[in-house]
mmCIF file as Biopython writes it, N, C-alpha, C and O atoms, coordinates in Angstrom:
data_model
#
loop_
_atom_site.group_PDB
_atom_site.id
_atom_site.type_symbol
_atom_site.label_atom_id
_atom_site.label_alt_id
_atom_site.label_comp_id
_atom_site.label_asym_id
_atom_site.label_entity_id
_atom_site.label_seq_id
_atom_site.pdbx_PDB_ins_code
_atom_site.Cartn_x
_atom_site.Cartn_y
_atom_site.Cartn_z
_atom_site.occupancy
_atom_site.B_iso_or_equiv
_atom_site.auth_seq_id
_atom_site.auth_asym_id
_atom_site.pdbx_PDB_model_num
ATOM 1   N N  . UNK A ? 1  ? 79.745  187.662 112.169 1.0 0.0 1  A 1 
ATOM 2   C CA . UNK A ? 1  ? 80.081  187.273 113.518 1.0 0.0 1  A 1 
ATOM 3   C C  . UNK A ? 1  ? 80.311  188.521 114.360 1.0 0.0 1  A 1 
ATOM 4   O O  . UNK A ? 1  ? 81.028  189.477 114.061 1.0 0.0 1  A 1 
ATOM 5   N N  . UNK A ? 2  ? 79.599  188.358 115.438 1.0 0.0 2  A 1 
ATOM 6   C CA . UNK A ? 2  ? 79.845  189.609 116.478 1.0 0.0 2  A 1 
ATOM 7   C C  . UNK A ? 2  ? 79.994  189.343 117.991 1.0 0.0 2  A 1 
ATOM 8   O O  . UNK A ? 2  ? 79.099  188.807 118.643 1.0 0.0 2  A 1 
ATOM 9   N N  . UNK A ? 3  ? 81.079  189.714 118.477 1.0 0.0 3  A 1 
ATOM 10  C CA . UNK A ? 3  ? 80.917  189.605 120.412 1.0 0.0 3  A 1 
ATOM 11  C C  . UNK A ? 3  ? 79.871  189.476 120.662 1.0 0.0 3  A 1 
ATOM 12  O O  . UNK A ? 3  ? 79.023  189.702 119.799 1.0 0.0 3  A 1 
ATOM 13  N N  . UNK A ? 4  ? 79.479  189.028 122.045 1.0 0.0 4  A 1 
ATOM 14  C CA . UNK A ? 4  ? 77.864  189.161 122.550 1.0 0.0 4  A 1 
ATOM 15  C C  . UNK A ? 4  ? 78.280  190.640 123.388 1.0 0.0 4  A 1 
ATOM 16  O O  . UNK A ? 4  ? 77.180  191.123 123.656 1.0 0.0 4  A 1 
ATOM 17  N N  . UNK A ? 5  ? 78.996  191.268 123.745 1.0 0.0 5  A 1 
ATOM 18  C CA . UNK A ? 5  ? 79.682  192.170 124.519 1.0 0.0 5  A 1 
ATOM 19  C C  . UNK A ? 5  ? 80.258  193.385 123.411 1.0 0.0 5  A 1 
ATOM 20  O O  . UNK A ? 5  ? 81.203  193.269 122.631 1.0 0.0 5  A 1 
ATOM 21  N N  . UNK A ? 6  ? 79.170  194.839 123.660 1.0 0.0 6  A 1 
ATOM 22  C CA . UNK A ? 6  ? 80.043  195.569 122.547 1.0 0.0 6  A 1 
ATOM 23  C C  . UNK A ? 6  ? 80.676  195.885 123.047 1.0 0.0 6  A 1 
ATOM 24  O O  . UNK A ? 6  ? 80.589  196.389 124.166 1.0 0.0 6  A 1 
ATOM 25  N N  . UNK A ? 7  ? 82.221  195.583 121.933 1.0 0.0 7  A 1 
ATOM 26  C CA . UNK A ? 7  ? 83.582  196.514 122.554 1.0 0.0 7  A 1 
ATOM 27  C C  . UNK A ? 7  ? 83.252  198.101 122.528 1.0 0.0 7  A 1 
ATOM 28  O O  . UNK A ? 7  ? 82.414  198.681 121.838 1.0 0.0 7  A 1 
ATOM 29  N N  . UNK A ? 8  ? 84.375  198.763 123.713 1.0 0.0 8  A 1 
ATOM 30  C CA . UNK A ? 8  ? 84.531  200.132 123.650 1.0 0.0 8  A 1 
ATOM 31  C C  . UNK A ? 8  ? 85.236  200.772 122.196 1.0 0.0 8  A 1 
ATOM 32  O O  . UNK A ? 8  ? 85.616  200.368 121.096 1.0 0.0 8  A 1 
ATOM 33  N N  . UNK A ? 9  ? 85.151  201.856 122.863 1.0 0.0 9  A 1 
ATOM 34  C CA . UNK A ? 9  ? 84.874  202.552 121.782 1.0 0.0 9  A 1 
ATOM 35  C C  . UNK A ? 9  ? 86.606  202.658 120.872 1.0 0.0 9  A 1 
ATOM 36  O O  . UNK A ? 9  ? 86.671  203.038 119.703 1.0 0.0 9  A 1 
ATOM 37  N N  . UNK A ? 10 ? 87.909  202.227 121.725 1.0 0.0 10 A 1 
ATOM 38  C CA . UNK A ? 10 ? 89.079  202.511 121.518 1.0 0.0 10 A 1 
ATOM 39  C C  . UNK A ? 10 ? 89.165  201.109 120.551 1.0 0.0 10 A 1 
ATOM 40  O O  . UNK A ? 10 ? 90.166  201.004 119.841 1.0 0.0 10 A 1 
ATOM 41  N N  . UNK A ? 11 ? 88.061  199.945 120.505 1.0 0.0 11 A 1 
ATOM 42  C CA . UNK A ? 11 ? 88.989  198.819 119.759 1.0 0.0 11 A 1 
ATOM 43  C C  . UNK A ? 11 ? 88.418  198.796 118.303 1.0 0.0 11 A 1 
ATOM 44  O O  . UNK A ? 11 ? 87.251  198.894 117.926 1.0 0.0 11 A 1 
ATOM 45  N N  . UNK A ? 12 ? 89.626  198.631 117.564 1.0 0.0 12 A 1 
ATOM 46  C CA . UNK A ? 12 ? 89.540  198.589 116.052 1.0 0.0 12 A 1 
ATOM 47  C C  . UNK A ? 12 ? 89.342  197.404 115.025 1.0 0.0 12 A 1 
ATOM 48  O O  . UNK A ? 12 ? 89.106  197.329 113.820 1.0 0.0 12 A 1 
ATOM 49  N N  . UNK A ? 13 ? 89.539  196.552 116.017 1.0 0.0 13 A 1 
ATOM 50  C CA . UNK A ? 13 ? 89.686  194.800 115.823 1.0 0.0 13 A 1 
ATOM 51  C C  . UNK A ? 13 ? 88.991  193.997 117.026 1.0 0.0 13 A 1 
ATOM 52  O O  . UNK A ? 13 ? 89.124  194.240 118.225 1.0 0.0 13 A 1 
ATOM 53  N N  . UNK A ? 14 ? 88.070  192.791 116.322 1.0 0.0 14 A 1 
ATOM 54  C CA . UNK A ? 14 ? 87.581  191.892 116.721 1.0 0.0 14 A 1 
ATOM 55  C C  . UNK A ? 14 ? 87.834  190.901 116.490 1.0 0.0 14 A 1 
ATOM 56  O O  . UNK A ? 14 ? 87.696  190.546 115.319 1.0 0.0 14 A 1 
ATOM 57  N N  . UNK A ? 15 ? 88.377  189.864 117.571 1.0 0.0 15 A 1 
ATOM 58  C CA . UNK A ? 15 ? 88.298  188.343 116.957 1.0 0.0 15 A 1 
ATOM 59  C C  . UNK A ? 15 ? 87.998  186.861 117.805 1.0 0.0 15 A 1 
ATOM 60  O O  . UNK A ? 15 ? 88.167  186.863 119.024 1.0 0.0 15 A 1 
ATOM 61  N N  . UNK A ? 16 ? 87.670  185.945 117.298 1.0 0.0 16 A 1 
ATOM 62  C CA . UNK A ? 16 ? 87.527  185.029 118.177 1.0 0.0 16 A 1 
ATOM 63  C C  . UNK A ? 16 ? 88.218  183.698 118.390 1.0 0.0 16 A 1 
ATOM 64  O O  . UNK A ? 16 ? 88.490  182.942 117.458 1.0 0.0 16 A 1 
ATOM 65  N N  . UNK A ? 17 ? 88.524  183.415 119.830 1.0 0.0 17 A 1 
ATOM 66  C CA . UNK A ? 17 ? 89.643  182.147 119.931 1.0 0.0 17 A 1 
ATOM 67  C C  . UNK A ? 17 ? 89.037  180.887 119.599 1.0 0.0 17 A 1 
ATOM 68  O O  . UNK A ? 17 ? 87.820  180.757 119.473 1.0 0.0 17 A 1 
ATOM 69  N N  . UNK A ? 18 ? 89.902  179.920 119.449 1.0 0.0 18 A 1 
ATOM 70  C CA . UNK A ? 18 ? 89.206  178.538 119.239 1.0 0.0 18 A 1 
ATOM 71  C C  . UNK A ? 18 ? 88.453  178.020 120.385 1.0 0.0 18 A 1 
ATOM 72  O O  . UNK A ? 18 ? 87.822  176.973 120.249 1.0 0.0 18 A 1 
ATOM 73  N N  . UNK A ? 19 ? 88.457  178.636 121.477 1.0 0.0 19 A 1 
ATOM 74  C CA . UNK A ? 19 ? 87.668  178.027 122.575 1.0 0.0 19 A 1 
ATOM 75  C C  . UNK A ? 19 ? 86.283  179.095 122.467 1.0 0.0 19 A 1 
ATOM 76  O O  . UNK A ? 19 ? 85.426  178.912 123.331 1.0 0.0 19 A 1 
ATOM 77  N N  . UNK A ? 20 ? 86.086  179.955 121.672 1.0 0.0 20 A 1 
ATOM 78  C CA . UNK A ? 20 ? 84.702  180.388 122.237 1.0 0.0 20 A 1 
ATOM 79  C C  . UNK A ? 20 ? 85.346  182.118 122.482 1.0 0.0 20 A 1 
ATOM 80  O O  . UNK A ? 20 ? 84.740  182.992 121.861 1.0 0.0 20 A 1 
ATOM 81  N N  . UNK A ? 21 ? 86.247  182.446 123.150 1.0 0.0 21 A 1 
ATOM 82  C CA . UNK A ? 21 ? 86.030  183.761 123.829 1.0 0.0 21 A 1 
ATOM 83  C C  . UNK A ? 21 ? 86.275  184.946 122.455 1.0 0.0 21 A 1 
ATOM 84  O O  . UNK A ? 21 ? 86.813  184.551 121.422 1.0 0.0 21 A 1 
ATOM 85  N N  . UNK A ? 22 ? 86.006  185.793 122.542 1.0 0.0 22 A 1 
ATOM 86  C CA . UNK A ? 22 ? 85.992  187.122 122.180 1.0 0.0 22 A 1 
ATOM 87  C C  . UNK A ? 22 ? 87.016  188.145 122.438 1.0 0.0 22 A 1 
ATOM 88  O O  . UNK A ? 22 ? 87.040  188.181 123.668 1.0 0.0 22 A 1 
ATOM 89  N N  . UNK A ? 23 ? 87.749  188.870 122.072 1.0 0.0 23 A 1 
ATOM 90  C CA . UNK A ? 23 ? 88.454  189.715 122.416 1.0 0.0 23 A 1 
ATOM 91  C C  . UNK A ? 23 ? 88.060  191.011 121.022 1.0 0.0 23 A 1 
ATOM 92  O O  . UNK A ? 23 ? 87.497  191.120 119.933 1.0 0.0 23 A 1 
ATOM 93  N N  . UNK A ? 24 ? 88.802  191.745 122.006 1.0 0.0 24 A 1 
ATOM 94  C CA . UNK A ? 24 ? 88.831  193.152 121.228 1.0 0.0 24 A 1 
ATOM 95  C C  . UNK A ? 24 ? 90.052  194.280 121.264 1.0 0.0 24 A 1 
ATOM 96  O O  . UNK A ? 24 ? 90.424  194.697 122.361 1.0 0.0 24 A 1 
ATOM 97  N N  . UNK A ? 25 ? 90.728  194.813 119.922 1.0 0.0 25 A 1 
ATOM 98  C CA . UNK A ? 25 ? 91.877  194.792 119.880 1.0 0.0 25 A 1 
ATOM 99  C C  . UNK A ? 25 ? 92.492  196.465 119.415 1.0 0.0 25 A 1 
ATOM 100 O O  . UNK A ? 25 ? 92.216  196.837 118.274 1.0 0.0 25 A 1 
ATOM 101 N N  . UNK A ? 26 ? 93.091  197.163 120.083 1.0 0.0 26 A 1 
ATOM 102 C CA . UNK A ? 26 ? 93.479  198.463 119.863 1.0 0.0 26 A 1 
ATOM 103 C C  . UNK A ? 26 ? 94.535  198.471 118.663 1.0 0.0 26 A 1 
ATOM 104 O O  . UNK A ? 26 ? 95.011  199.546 118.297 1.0 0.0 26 A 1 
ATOM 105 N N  . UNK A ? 27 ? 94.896  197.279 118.058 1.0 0.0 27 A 1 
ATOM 106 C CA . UNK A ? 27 ? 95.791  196.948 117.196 1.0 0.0 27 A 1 
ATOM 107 C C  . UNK A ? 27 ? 95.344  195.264 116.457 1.0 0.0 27 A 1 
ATOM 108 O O  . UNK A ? 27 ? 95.066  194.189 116.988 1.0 0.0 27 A 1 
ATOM 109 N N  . UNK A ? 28 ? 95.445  195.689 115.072 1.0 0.0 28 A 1 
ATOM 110 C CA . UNK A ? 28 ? 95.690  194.289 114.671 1.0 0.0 28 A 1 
ATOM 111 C C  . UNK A ? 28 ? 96.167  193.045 115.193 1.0 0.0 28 A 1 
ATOM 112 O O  . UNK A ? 28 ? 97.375  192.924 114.991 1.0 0.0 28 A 1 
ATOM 113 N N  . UNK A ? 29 ? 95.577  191.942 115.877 1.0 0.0 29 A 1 
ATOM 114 C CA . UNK A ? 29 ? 96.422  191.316 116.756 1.0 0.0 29 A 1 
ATOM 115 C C  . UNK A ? 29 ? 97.145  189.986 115.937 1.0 0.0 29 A 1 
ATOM 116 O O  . UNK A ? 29 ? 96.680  190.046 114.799 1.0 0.0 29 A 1 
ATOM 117 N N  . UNK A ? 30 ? 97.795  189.171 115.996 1.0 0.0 30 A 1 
ATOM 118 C CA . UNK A ? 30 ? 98.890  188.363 115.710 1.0 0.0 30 A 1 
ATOM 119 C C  . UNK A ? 30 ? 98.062  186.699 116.036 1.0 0.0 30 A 1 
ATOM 120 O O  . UNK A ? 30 ? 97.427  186.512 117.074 1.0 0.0 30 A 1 
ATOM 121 N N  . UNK A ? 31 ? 98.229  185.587 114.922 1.0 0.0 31 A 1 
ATOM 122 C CA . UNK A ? 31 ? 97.205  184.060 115.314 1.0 0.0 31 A 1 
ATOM 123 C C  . UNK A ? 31 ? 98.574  183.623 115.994 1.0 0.0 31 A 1 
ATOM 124 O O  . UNK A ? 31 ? 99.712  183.721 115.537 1.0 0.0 31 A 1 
ATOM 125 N N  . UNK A ? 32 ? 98.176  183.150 117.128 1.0 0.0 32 A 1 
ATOM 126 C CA . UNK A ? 32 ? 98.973  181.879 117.574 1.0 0.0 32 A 1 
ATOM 127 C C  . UNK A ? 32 ? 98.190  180.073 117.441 1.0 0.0 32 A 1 
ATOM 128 O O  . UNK A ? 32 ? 97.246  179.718 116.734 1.0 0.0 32 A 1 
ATOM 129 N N  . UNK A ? 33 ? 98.824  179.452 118.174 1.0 0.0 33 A 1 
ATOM 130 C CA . UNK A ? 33 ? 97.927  178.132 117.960 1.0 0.0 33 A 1 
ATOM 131 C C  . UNK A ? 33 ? 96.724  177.877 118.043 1.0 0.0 33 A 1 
ATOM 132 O O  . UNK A ? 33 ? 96.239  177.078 117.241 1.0 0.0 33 A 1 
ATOM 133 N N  . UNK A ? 34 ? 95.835  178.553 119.145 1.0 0.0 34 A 1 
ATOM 134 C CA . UNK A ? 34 ? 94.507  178.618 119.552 1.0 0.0 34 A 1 
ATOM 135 C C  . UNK A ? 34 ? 93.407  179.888 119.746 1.0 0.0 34 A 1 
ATOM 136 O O  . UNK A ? 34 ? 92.229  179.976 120.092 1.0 0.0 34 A 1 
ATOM 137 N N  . UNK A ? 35 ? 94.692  181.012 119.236 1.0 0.0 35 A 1 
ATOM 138 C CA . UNK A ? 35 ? 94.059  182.296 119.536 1.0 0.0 35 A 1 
ATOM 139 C C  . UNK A ? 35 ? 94.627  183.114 119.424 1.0 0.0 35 A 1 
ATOM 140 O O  . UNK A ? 35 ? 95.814  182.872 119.204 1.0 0.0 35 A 1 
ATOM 141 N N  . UNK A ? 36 ? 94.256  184.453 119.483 1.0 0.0 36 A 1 
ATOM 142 C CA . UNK A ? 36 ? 94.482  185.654 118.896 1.0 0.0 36 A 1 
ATOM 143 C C  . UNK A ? 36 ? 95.418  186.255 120.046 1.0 0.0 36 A 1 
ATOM 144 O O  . UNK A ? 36 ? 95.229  185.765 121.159 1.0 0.0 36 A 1 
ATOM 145 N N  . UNK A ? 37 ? 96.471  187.314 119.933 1.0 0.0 37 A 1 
ATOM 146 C CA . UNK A ? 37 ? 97.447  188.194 120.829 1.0 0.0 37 A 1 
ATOM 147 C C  . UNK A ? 37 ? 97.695  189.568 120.382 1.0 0.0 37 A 1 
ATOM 148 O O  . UNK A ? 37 ? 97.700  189.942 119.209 1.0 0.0 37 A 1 
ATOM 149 N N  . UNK A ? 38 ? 97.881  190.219 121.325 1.0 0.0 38 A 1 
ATOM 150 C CA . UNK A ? 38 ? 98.591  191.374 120.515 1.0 0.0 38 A 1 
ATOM 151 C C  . UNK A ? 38 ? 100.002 191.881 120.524 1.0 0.0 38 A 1 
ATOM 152 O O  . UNK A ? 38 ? 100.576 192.900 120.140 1.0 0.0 38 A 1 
ATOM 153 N N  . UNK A ? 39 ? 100.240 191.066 120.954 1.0 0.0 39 A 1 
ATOM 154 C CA . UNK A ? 39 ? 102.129 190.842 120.561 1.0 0.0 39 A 1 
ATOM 155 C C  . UNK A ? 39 ? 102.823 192.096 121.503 1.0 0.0 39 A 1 
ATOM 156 O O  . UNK A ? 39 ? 103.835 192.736 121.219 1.0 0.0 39 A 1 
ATOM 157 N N  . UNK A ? 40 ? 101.950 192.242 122.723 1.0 0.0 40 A 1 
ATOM 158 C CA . UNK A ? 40 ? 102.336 193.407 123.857 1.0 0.0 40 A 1 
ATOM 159 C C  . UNK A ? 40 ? 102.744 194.670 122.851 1.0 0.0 40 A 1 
ATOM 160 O O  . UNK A ? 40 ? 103.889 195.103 122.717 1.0 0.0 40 A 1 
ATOM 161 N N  . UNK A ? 41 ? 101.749 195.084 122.283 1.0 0.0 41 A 1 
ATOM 162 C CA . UNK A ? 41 ? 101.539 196.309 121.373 1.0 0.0 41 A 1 
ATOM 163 C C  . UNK A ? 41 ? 100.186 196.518 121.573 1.0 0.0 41 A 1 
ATOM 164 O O  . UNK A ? 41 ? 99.359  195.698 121.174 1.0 0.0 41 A 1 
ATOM 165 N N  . UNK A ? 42 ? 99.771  197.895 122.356 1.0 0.0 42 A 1 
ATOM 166 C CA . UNK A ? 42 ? 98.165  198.028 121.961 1.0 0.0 42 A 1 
ATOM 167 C C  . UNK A ? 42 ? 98.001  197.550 123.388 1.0 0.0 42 A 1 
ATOM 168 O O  . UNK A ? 42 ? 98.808  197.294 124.282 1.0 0.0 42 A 1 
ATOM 169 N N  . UNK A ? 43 ? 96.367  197.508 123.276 1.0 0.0 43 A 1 
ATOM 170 C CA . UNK A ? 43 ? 95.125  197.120 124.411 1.0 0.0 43 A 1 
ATOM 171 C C  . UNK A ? 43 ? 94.623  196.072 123.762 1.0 0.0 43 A 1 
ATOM 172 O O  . UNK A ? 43 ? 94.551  196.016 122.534 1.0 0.0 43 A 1 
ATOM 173 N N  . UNK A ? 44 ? 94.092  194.815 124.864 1.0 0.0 44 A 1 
ATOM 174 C CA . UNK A ? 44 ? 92.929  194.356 124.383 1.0 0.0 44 A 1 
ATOM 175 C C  . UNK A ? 44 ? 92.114  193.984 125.848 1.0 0.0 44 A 1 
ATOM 176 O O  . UNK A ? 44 ? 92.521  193.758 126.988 1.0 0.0 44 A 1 
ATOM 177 N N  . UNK A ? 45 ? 90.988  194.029 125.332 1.0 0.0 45 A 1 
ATOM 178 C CA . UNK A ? 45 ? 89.963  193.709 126.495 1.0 0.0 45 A 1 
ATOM 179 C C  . UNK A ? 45 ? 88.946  191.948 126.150 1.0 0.0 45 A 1 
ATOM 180 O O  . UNK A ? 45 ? 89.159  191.140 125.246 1.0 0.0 45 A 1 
ATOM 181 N N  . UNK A ? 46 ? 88.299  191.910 126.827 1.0 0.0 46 A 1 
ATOM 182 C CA . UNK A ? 46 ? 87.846  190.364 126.841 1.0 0.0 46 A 1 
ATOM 183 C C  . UNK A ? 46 ? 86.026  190.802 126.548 1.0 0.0 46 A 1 
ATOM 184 O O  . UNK A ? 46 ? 85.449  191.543 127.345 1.0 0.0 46 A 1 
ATOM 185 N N  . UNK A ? 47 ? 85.442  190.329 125.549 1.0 0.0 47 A 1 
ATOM 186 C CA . UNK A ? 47 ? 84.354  190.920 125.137 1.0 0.0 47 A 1 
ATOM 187 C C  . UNK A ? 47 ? 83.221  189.788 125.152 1.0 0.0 47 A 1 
ATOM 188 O O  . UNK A ? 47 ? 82.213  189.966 124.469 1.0 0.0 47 A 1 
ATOM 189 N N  . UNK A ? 48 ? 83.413  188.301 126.133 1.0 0.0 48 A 1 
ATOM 190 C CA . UNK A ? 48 ? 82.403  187.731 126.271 1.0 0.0 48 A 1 
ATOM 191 C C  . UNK A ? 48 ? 83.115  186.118 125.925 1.0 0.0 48 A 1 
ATOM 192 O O  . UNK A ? 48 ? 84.338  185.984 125.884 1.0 0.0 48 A 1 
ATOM 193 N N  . UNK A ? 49 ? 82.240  185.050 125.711 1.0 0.0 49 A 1 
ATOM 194 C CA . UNK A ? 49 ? 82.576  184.075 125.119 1.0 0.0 49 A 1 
ATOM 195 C C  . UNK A ? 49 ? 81.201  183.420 124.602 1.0 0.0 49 A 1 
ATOM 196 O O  . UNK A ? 49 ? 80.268  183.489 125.401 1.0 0.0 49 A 1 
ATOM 197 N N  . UNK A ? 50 ? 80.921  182.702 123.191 1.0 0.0 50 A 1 
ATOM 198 C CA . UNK A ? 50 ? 80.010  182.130 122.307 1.0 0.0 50 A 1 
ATOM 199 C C  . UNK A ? 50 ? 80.484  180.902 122.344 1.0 0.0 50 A 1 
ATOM 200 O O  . UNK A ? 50 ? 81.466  180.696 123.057 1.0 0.0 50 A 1 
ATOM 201 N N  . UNK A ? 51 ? 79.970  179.949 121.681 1.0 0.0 51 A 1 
ATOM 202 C CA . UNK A ? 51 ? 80.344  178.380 121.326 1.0 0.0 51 A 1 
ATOM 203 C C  . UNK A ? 51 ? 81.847  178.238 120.738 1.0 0.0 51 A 1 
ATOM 204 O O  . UNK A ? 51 ? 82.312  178.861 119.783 1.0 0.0 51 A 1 
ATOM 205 N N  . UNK A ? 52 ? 82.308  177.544 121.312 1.0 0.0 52 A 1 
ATOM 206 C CA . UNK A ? 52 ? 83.713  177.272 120.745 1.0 0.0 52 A 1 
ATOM 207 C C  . UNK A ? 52 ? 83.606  177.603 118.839 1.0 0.0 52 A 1 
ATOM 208 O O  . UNK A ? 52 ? 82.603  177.380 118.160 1.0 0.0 52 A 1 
ATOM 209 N N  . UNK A ? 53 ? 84.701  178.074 118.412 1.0 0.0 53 A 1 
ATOM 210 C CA . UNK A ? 53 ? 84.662  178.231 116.697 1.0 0.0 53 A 1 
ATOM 211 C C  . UNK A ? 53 ? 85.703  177.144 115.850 1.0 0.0 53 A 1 
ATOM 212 O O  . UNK A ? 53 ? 86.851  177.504 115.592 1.0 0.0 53 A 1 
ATOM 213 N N  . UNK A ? 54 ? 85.194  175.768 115.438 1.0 0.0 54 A 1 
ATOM 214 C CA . UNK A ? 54 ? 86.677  175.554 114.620 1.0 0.0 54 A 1 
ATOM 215 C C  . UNK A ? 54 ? 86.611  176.438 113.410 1.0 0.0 54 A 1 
ATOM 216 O O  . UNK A ? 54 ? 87.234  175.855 112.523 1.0 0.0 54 A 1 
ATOM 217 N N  . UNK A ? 55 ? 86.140  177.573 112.972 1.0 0.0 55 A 1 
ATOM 218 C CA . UNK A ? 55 ? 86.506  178.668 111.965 1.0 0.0 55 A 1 
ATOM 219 C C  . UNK A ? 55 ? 87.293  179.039 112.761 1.0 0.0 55 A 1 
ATOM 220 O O  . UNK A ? 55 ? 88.317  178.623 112.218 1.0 0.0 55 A 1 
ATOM 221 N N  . UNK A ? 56 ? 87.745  179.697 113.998 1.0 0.0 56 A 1 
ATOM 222 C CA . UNK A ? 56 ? 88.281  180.894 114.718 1.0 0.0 56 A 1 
ATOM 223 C C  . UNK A ? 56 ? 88.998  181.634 114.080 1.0 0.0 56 A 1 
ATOM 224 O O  . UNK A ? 56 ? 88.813  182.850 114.020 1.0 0.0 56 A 1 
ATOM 225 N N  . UNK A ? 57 ? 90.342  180.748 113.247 1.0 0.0 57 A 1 
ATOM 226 C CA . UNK A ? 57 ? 90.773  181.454 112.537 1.0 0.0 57 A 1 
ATOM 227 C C  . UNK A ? 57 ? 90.532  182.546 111.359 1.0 0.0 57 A 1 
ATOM 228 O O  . UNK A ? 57 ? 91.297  183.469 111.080 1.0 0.0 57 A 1 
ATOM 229 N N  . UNK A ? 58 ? 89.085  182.185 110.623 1.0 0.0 58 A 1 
ATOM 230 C CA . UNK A ? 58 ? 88.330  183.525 110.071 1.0 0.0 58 A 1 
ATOM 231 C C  . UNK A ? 58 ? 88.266  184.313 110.894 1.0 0.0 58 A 1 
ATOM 232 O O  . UNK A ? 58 ? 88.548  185.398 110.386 1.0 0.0 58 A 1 
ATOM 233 N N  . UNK A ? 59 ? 88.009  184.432 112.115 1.0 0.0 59 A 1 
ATOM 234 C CA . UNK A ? 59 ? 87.314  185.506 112.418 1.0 0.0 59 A 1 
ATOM 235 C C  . UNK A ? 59 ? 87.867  187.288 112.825 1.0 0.0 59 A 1 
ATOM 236 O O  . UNK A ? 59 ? 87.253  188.278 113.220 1.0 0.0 59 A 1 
ATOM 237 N N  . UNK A ? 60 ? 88.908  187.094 112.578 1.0 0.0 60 A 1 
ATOM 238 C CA . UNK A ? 60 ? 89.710  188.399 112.721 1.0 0.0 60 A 1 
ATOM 239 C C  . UNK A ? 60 ? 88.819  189.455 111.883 1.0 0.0 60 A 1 
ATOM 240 O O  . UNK A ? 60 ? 88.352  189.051 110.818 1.0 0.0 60 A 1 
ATOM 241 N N  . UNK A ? 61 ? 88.608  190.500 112.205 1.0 0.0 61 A 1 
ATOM 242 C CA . UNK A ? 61 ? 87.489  191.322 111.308 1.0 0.0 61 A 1 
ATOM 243 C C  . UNK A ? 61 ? 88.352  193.276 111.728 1.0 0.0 61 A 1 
ATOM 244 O O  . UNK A ? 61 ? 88.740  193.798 112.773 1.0 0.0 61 A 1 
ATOM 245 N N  . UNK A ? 62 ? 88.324  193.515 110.979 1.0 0.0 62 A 1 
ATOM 246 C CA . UNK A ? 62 ? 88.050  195.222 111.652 1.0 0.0 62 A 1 
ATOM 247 C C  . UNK A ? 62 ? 86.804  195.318 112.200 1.0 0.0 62 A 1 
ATOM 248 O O  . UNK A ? 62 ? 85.670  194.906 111.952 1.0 0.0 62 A 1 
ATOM 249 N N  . UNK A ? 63 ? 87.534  196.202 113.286 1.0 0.0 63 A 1 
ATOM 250 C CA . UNK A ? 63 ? 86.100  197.058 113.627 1.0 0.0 63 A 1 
ATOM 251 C C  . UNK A ? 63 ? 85.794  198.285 113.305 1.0 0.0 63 A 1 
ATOM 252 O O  . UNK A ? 63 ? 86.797  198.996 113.240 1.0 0.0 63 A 1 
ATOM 253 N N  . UNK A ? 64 ? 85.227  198.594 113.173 1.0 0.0 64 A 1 
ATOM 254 C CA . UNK A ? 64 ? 84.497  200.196 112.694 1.0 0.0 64 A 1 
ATOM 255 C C  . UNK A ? 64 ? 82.984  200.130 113.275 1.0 0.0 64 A 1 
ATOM 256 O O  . UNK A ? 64 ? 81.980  199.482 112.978 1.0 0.0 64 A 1 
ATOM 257 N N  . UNK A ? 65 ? 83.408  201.433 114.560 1.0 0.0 65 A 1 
ATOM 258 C CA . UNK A ? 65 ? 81.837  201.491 114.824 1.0 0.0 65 A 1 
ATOM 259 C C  . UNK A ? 65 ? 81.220  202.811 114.736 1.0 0.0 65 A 1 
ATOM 260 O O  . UNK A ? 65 ? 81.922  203.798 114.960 1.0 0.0 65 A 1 
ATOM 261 N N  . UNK A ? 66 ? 79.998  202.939 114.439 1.0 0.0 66 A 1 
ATOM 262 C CA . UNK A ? 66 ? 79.930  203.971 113.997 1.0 0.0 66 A 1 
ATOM 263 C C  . UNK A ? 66 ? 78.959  205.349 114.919 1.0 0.0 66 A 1 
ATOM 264 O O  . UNK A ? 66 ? 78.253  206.298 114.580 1.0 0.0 66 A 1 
ATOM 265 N N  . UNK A ? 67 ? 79.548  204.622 116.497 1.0 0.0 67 A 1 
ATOM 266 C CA . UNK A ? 67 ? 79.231  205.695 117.624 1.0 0.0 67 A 1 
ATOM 267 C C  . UNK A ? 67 ? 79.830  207.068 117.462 1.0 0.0 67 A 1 
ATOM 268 O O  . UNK A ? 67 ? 79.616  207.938 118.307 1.0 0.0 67 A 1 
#
């Protein structure tokens, strides 16, 4: 699974909400009920939105890119 939107170059974490959107995360971010946070620690930016996921909760991933 990948954003349709590559994150910059500062985020280390990718994940996706139960509605579809994308984010990208300067810190490991934290599941709440429907989606991912970063618990006002860190950056995150908004990296697009795909088809809603009922996985969402898989989708927390590191990122490592290799720009």
């Amino acid at each position: 699974m990948t954003p349709p939107e590559a994150p910059p170059e500062w985020v280390r974490w990718i994940a996706q909400d139960a509605d579809g959107a994308w984010w990208g995360y300067s810190v490991e971010p934290l599941m709440a009920h429907a989606h991912w946070y970063e618990n006002e620690v860190g950056d995150c930016i908004a990296l697009g939105r795909t088809a809603p996921n009922p996985d969402w909760r898989d989708s927390l991933q590191r990122w490592l890119d290799d720009r």
